[in-house]
C-alpha positions as CSV (number, residue, x, y, z in Angstrom):
1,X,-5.6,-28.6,3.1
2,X,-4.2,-26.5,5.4
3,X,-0.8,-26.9,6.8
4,X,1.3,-25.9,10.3
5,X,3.6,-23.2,9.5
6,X,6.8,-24.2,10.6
7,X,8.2,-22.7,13.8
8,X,10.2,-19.1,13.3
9,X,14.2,-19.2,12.5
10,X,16.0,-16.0,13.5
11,X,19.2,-14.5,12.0
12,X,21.1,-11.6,13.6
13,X,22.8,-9.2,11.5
14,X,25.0,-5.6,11.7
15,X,23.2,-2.8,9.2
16,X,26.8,-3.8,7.1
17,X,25.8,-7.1,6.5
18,X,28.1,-9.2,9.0
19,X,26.4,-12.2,10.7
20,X,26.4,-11.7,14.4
21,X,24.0,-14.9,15.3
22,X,22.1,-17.8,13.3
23,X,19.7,-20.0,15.0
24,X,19.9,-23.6,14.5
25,X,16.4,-24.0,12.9
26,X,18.2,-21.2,10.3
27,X,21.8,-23.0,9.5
28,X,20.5,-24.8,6.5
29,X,18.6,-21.4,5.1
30,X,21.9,-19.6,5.7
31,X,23.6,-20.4,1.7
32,X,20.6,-19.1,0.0
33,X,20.2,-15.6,2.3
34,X,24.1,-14.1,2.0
35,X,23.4,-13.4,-1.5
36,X,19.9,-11.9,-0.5
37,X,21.6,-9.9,2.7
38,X,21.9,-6.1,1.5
39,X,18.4,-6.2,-0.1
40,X,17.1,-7.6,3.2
41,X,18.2,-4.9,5.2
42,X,17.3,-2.1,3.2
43,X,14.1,-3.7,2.3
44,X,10.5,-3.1,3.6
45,X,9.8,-4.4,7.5
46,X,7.6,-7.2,6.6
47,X,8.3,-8.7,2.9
48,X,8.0,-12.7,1.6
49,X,10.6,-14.5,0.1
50,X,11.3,-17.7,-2.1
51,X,14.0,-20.1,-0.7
52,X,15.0,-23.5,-1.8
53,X,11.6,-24.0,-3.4
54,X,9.3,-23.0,-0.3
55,X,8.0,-19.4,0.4
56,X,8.5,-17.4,3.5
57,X,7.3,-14.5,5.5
58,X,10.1,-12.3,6.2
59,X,9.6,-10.0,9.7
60,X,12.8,-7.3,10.5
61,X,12.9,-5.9,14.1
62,X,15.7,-3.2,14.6
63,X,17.4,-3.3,17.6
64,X,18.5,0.1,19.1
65,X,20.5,1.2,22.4
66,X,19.3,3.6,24.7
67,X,20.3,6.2,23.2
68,X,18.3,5.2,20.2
69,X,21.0,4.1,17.8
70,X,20.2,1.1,15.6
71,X,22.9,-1.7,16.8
72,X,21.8,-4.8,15.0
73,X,19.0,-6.2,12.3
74,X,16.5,-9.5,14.0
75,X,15.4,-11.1,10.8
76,X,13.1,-14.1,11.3
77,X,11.7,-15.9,8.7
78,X,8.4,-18.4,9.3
79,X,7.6,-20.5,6.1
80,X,3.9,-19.5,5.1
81,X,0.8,-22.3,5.2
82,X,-1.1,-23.9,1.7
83,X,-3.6,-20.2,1.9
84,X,-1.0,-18.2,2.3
85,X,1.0,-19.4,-0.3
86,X,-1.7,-19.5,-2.7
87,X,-2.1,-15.7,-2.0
88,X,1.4,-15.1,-3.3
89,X,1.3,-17.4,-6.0
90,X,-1.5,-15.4,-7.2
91,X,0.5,-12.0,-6.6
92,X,3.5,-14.1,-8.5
93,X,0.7,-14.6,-11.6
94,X,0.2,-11.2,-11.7
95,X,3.7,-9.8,-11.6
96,X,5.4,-13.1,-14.0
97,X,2.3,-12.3,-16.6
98,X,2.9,-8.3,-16.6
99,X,7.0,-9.2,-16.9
100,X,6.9,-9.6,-20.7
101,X,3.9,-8.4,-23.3
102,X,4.4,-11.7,-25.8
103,X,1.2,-14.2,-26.3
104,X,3.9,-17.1,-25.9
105,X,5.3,-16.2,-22.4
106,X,1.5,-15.3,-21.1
107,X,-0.3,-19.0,-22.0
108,X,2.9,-20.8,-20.7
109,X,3.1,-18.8,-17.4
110,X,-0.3,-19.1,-16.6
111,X,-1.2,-23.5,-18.0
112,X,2.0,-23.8,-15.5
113,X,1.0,-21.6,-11.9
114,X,-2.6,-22.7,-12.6
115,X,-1.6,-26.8,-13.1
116,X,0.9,-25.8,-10.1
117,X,-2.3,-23.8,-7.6
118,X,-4.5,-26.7,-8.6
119,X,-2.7,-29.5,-8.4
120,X,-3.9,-30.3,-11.7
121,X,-2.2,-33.3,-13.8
122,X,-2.6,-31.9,-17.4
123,X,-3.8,-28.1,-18.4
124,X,-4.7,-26.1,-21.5
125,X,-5.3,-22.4,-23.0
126,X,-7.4,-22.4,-26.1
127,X,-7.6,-18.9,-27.6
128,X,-10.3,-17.5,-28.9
129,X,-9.7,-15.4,-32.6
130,X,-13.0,-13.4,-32.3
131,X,-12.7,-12.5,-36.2
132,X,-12.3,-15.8,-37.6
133,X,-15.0,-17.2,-34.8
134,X,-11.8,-20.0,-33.8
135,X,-10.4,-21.7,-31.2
136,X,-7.1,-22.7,-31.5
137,X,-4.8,-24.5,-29.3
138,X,-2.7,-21.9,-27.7
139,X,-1.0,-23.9,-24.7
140,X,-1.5,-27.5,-24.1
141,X,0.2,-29.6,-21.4
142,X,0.2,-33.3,-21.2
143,X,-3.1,-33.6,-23.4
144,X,-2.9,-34.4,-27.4
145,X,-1.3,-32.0,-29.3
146,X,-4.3,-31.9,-32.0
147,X,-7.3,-31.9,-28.7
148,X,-8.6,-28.9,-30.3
149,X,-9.1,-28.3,-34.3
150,X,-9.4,-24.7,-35.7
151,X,-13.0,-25.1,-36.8
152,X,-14.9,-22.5,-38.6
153,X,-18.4,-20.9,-36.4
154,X,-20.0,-22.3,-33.8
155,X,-18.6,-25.7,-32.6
156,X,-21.1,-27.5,-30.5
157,X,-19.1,-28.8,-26.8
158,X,-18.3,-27.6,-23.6
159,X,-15.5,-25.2,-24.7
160,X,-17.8,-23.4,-27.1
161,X,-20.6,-23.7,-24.2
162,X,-17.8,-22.1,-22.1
163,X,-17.0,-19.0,-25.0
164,X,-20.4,-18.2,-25.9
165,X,-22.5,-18.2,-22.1
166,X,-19.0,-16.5,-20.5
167,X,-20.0,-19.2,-17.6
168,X,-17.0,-21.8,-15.8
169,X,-17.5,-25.8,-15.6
170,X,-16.6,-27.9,-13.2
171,X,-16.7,-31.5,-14.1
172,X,-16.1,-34.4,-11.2
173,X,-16.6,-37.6,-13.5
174,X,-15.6,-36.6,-16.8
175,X,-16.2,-39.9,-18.4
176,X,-19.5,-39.9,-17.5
177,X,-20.7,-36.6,-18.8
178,X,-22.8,-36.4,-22.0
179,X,-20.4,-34.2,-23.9
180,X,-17.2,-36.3,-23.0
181,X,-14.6,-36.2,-25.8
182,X,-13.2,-39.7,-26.5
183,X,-9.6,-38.0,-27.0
184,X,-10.1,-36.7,-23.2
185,X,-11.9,-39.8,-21.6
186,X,-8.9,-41.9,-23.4
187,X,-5.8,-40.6,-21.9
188,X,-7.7,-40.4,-19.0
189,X,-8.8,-37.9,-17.7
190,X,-11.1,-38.1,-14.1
191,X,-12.4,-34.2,-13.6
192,X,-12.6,-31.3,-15.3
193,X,-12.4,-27.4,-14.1
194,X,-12.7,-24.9,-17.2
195,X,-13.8,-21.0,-17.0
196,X,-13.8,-18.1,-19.5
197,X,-10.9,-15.6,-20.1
198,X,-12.9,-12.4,-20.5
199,X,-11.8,-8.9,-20.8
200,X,-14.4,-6.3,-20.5
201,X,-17.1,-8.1,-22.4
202,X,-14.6,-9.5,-25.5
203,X,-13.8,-13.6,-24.9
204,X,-10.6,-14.0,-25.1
205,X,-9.8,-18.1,-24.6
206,X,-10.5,-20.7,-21.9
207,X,-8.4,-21.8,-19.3
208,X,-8.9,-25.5,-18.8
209,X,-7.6,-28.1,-15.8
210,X,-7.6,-31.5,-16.1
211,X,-7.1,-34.7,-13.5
212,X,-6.1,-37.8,-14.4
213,X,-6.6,-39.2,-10.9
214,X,-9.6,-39.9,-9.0
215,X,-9.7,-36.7,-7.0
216,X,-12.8,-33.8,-8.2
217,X,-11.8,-30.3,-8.4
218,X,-14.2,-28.5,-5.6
219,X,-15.7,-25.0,-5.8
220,X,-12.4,-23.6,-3.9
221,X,-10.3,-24.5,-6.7
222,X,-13.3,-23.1,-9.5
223,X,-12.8,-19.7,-7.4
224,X,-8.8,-19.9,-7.7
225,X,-9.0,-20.5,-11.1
226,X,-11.5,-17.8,-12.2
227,X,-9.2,-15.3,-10.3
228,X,-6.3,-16.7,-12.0
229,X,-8.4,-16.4,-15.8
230,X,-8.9,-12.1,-14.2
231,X,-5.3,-11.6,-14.3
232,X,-4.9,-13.7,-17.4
233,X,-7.5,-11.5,-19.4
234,X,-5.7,-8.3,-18.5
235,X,-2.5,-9.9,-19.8
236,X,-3.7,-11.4,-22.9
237,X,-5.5,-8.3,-23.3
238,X,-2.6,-6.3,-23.0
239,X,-0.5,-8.4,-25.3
240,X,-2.6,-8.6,-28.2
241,X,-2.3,-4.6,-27.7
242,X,1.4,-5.3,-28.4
243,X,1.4,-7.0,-31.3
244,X,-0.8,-5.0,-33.4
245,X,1.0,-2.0,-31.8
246,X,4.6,-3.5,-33.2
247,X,3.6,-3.8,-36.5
248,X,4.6,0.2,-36.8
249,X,7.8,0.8,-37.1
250,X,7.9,4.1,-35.7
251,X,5.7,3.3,-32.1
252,X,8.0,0.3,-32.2
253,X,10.8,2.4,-31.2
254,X,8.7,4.7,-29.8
255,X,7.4,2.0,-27.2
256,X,10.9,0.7,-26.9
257,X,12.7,4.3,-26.2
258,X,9.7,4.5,-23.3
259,X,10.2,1.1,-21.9
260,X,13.9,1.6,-21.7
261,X,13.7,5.3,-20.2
262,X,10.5,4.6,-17.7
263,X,12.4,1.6,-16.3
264,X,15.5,3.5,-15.1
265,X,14.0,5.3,-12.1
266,X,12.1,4.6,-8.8
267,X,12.2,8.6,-8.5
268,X,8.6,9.6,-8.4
269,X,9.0,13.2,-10.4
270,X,11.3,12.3,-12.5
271,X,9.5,9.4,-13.5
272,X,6.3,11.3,-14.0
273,X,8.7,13.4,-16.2
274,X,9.8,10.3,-18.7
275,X,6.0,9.2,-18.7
276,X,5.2,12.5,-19.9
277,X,8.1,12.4,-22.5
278,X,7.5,8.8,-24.1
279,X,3.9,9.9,-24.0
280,X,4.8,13.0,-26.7
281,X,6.5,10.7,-28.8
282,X,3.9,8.1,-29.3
283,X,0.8,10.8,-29.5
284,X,0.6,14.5,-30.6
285,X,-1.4,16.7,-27.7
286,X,-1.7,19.8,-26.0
287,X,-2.6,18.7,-22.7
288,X,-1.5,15.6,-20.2
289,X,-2.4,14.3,-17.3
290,X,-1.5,11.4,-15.1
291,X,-4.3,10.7,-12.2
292,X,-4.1,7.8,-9.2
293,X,-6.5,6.9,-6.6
294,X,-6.1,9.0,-3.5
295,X,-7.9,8.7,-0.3
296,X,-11.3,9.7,0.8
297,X,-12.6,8.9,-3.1
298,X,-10.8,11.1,-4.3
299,X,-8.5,11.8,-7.5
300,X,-4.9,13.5,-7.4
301,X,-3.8,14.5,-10.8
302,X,0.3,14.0,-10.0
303,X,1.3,15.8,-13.5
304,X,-0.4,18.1,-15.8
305,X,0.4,19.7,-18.3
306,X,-1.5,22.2,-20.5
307,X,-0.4,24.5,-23.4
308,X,0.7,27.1,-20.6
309,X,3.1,24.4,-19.5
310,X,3.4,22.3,-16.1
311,X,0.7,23.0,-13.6
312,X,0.6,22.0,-9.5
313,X,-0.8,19.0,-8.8
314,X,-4.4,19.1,-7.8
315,X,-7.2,16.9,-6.0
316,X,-10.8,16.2,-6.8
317,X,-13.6,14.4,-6.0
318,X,-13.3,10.6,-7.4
319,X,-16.9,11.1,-9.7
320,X,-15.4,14.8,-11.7
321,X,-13.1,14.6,-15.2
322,X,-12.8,11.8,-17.4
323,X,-9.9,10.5,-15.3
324,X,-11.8,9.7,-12.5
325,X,-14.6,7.9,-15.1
326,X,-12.0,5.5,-16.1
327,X,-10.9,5.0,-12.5
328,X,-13.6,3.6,-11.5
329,X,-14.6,1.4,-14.3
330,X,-11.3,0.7,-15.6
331,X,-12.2,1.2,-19.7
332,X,-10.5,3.5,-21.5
333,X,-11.8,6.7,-24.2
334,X,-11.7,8.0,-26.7
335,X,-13.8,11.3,-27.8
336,X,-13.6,13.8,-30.0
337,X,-16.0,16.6,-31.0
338,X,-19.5,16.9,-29.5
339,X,-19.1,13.1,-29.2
340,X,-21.4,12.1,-26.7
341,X,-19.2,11.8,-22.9
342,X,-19.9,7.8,-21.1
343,X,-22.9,7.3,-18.9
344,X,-23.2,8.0,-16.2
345,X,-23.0,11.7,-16.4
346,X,-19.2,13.2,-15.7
347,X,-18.8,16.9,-14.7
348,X,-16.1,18.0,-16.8
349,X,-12.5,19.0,-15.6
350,X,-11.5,21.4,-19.3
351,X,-9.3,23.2,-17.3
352,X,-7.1,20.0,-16.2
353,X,-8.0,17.8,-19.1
354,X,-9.3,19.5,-22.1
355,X,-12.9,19.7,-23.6
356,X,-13.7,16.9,-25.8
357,X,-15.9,19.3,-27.8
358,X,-13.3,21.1,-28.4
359,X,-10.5,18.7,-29.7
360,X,-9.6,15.0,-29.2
361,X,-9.1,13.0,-25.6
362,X,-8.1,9.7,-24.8
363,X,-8.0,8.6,-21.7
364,X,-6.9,4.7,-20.6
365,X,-6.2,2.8,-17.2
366,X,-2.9,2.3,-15.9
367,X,-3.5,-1.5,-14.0
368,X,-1.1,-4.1,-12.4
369,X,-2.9,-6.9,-11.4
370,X,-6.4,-6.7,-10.7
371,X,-6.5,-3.2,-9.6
372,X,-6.0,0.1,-11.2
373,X,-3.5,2.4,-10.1
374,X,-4.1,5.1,-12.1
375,X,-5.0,7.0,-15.6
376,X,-3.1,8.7,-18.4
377,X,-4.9,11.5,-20.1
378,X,-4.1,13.3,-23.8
379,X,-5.9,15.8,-25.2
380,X,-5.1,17.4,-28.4
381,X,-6.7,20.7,-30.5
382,X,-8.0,19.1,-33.4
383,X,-11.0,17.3,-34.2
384,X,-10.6,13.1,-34.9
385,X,-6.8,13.8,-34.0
386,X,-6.4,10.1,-32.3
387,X,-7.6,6.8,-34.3
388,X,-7.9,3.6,-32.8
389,X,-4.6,2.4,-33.3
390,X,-3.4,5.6,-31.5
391,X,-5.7,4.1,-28.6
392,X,-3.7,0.5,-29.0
393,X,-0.3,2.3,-28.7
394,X,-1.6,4.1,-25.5
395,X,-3.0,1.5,-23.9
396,X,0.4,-0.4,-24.3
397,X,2.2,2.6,-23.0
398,X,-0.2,2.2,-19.9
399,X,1.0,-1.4,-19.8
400,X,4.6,-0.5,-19.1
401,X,4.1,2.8,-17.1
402,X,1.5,0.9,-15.0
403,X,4.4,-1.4,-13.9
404,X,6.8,1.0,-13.4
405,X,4.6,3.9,-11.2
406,X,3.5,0.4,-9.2
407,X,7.4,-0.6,-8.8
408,X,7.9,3.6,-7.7
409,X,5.1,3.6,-5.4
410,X,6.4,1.0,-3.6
411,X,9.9,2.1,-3.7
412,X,8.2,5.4,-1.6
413,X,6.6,3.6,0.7
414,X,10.0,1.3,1.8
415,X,11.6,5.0,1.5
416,X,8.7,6.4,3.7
417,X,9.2,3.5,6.7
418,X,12.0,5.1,7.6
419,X,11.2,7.9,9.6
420,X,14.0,8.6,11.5
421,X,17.2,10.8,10.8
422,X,20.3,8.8,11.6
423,X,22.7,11.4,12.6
424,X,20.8,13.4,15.1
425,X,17.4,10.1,15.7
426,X,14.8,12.9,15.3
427,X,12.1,12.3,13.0
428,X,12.8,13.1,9.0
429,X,11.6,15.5,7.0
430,X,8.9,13.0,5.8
431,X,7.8,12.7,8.6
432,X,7.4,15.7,9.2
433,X,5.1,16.9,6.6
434,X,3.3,13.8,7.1
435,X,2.3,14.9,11.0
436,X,1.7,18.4,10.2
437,X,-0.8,17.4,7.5
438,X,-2.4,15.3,10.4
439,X,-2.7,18.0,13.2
440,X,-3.8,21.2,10.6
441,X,-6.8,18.2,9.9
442,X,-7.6,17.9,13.2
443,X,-7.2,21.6,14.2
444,X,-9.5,22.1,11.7
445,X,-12.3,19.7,12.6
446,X,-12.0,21.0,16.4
447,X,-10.5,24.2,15.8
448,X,-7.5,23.6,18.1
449,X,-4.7,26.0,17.9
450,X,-1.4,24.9,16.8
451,X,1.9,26.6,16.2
452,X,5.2,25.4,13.8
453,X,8.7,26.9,14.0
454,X,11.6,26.7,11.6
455,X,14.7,26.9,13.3
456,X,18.6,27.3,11.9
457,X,21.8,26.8,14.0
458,X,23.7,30.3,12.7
459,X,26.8,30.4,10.9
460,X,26.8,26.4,11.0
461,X,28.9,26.1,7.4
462,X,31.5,28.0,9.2
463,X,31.7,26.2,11.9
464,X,31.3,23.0,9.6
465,X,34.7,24.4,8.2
466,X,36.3,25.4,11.2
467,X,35.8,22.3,13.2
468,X,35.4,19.6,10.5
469,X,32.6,17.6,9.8
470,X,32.9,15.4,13.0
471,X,32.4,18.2,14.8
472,X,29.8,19.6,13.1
473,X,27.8,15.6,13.2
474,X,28.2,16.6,17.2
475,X,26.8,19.8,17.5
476,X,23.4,18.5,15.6
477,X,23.2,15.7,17.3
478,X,24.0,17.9,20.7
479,X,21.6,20.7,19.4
480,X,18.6,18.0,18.8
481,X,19.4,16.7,22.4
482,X,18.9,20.1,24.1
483,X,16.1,21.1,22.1
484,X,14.1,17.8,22.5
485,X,15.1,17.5,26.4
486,X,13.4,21.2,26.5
487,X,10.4,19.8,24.7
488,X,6.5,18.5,25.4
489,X,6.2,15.1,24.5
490,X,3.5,16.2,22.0
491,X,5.7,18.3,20.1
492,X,7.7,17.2,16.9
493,X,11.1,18.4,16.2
494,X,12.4,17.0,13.0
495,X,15.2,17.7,11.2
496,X,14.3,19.2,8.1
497,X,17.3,20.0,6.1
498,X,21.0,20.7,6.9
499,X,20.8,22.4,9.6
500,X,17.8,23.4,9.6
501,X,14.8,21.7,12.0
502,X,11.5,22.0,11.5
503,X,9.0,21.7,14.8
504,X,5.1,21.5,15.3
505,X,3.6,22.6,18.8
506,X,-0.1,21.3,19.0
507,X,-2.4,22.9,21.3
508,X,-0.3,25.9,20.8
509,X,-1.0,29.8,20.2
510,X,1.0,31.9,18.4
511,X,2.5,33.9,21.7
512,X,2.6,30.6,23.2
513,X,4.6,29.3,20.4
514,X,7.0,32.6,20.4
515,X,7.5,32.1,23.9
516,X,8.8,28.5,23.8
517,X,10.7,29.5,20.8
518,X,12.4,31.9,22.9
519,X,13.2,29.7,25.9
520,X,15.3,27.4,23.1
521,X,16.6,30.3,21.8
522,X,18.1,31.7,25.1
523,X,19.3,28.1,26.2
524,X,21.2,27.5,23.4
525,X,22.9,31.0,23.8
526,X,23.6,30.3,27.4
527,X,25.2,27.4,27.1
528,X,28.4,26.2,25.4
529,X,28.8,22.6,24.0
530,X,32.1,21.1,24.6
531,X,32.7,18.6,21.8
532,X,36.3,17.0,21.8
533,X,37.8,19.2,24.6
534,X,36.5,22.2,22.3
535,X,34.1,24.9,23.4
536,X,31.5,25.8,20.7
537,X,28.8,28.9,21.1
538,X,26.2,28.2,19.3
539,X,23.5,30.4,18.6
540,X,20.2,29.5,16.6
541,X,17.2,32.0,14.8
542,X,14.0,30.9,15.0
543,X,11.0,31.8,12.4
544,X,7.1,31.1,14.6
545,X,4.0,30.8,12.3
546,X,0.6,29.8,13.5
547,X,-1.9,27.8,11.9
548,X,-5.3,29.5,10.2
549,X,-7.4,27.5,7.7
550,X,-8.3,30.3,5.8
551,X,-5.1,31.2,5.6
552,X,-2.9,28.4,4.5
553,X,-4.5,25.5,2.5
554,X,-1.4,23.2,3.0
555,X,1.4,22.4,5.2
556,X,3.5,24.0,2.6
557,X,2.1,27.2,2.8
558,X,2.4,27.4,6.5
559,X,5.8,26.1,6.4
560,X,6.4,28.8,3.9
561,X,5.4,31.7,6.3
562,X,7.5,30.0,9.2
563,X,10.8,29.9,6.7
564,X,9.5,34.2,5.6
565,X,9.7,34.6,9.6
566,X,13.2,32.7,10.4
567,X,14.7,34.5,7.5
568,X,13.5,37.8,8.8
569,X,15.7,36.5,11.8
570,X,18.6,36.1,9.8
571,X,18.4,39.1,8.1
572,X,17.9,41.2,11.9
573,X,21.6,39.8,12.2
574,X,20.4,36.1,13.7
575,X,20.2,35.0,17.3
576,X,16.7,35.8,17.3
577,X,13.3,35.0,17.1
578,X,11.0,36.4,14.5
579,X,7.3,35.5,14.5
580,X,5.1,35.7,10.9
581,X,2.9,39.1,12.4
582,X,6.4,40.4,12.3
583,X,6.8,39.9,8.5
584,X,7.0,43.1,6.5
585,X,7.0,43.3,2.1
586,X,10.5,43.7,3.0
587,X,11.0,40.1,4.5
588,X,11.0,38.2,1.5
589,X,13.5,35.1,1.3
């Protein structure tokens, strides 16, 4: 079924917004994208979009002079084929069901994307009340109201089939099959496609398509369907969390304070921050922890805290600590006393986490979608401190915080695309790090020398005041020019800060690094900048520090030393160069 994307449509726009040029193919798109404009432009390179009813892939090239300046914004948009758009339907599932926590929104949301994926003619979500042993309607479309009856244990027919073996049906001539219901056969209906909405191992309802033409479901659409009942189990799952956990007052507004708080900010820290406050209003602990996936299998613990207070952020192997347990089998915890910890065997992380012999831990999985993004870890003193309803409010915490780290982690990565500074077009301070993490790996695997500098234009603020700030845009820009024309096309000079740059010499010793610090140095003492018929002086200090791996763990530390060295330059009355061997006790920033 599938279909020929149409052919591209282009739209040419200033980094302000003003139209420069619309293709023809684009003229009829052009009412419903001026709204969308500004978030276009500041938006990711390659994004979809939904326009007039029909989705889109959405491509930005920026156009720059030679001189590297960004002078206009290509957008072309190309509508996406039948897979493609099934793709981000799916996506769409995810994100509409994890918008809102009620029951009510979840079965109408999903009967209606799955009746609209599987061009289905009538659709229904019977729920399953596990302690009554029911099924009761939940969300019908075009079918009779009073199809299913709240009946009392185990109701011979496919649905109960479906509940108790946890196994999908697909149906081509309903009418036909033994266990037919003359309600279904009545109004109609040709094929049947029905699979289980399972959480863990708890049934949680059925999600049921129906045609009422003579055209079978196929096993494509079975496999579309049990992906769509995946993200429908976490939801459900995740609102019957709710509504027991709203029943209490006091997490009610608990939950609401964090929902309100955690949704304000994209800002990575200080939303790690509010996570950690809404967290110490809905439980009572002595230690927290939020953990994520990182590379390599691999586990970063973003934020701890422990009864000595906030602790640097630390890495470990993906199979240590009780985090990393429910990051890779997506079930939360809770333990207390010499409780026994989950097969398979975990080495313990007490010092980040807590000992569960020792006090209380919960631990549950922060997912969006099908995958899980992360964990969020108590721990508390006492002995049978959390119950299970403390669980329940956690695990609905998790629901909103997962949706709000996703949102920030995406956020960072748009942020992170953009790696250039505007003012002077070298590299950003992101960047940066970024490459220097890179090059310390690889001088470590092939034990490479490598150099960094950190290097200041002197006295800038003054001249900042003296000149004005056009002036002062001029000299960094003419400063970055100099420097980089001066420069191995392996090397990285970024601007770090102010007026501050930061640069990375691979290949490079630490007397080689001194002595091409010193050849900038002396040409930008040499050599006046006229700027506006004005002649500036400029003079810089430069800090050299040289990369050991049993030295410096991280590029932070290394950067450290270089900044130690450059303000030893400063403080030997600047226009120098100051390497780290030269660093004394006395040299401390």
């Amino acid at each position: 079924m599938n279909h020929e994307a149409s052919s591209e449509q282009y739209i040419l726009v200033t980094d302000s917004g003003q139209i420069l040029a619309v293709s023809d193919t684009a003229q009829s798109l052009l009412p419903y994208l001026l709204p969308l404009l500004p978030d276009l432009i500041n938006g990711a390179e390659k994004d979809t979009l939904l326009l007039n009813g029909l989705t889109y892939w959405i491509h930005q090239h920026r156009l720059k002079s030679e001189s590297g300046e960004t002078y206009g914004l290509l957008i072309s948009l190309q509508q996406t084929t039948t897979e493609q758009s099934s793709d981000l339907r799916l996506e769409a599932i995810a994100l509409a069901l994890s918008d809102k926590l009620e029951i009510d929104h979840v079965l109408k949301n999903v009967v209606r994307f799955a009746m609209d994926l599987l061009n289905a003619d009538a659709g229904a979500l019977p729920i399953y009340d596990p302690d009554t042993d029911r099924l009761l309607p939940g969300h019908l479309v075009n079918l009779p109201v009073d199809l299913i009856i709240p009946v009392i244990g185990k109701r011979r027919g496919l649905m109960w089939q479906i509940v108790h073996q946890g196994t999908s049906i697909l149906i081509a001539d309903y009418a036909d099959h033994p266990a037919a219901l003359p309600e279904l056969v009545q109004v109609g209906v040709h094929s049947l496609l029905a699979t289980p909405i399972i959480y863990g191992k708890t049934p949680l309802g059925i999600l049921a398509m129906y045609r009422l033409r003579n055209e079978p479901f196929d096993e494509s659409d079975r496999e579309l369907l049990q992906a769509i009942a995946r993200q429908t189990a976490i939801a459900l799952h995740n609102a019957r969390l709710y509504q027991r956990a709203i029943r209490n007052a006091d997490e009610r507004f608990a939950l609401y304070q964090a929902s309100v708080e955690i949704s304000a900010t994209l800002d990575l820290e200080q939303l790690y921050q509010v996570i950690y406050r809404a967290t110490k209003r809905l439980v009572s602990h002595q230690r927290f922890a939020i953990a994520v996936p990182a590379e390599n299998r691999m586990v970063e613990y973003v934020h701890i805290v422990t009864p000595s207070g906030r602790q640097a952020s630390q890495q470990v192997p993906l199979h240590y600590g009780l985090a990393g347990y429910v990051l890779r089998f997506g079930v939360s915890l809770r333990l207390s006393g010499a409780q026994a910890i989950p097969e398979p065997a975990v080495p313990l992380l007490p010092e980040i986490e807590g000992d569960p012999a020792e006090g209380s831990l919960m631990v549950t999985p922060l997912i969006v979608g099908d995958r899980i993004i992360g964990a969020l870890l108590v721990w508390n003193n006492r002995f049978d401190a959390y119950t299970i309803t403390d669980l329940n409010a956690l695990e609905l915490l998790a629901a909103t915080v997962a949706i709000a780290l996703h949102n920030a982690f995406r956020f960072a990565q748009v942020q992170s695309l953009t790696i250039t500074d505007f003012l002077t077009g070298l590299v950003n301070r992101h960047h940066f790090l970024q490459v220097l993490h890179q090059e310390m790996e690889r001088t470590r695997r092939y034990r490479t020398p490598m150099s960094i500098a950190k290097i200041a234009i002197d006295n800038f603020q003054q001249i900042h005041n003296s000149y004005g700030h056009i002036i002062g845009d001029h000299l960094l820009r003419e400063v970055s020019r100099r420097c980089r024309q001066h420069l191995r096309d392996v090397d990285i000079l970024a601007r770090y800060e102010g007026a501050e740059f930061g640069l990375i010499l691979p290949e490079t010793t630490y007397e080689q690094a001194l002595i091409a610090a010193k050849r900038l140095h002396t040409l930008l003492a040499t050599t006046p900048i006229m700027i506006d018929g004005q002649q500036i002086n400029p003079t810089i200090s430069i800090g050299v520090a040289s990369f050991h791996p049993s030295v410096y763990p991280d590029p932070h530390s290394l950067i450290a030393d270089a900044d130690r060295a450059l303000y030893l330059a400063k403080q030997q009355g600047r226009n120098r160069v100051c390497g780290v061997q030269e660093l004394t006790n006395d040299a401390q920033p």
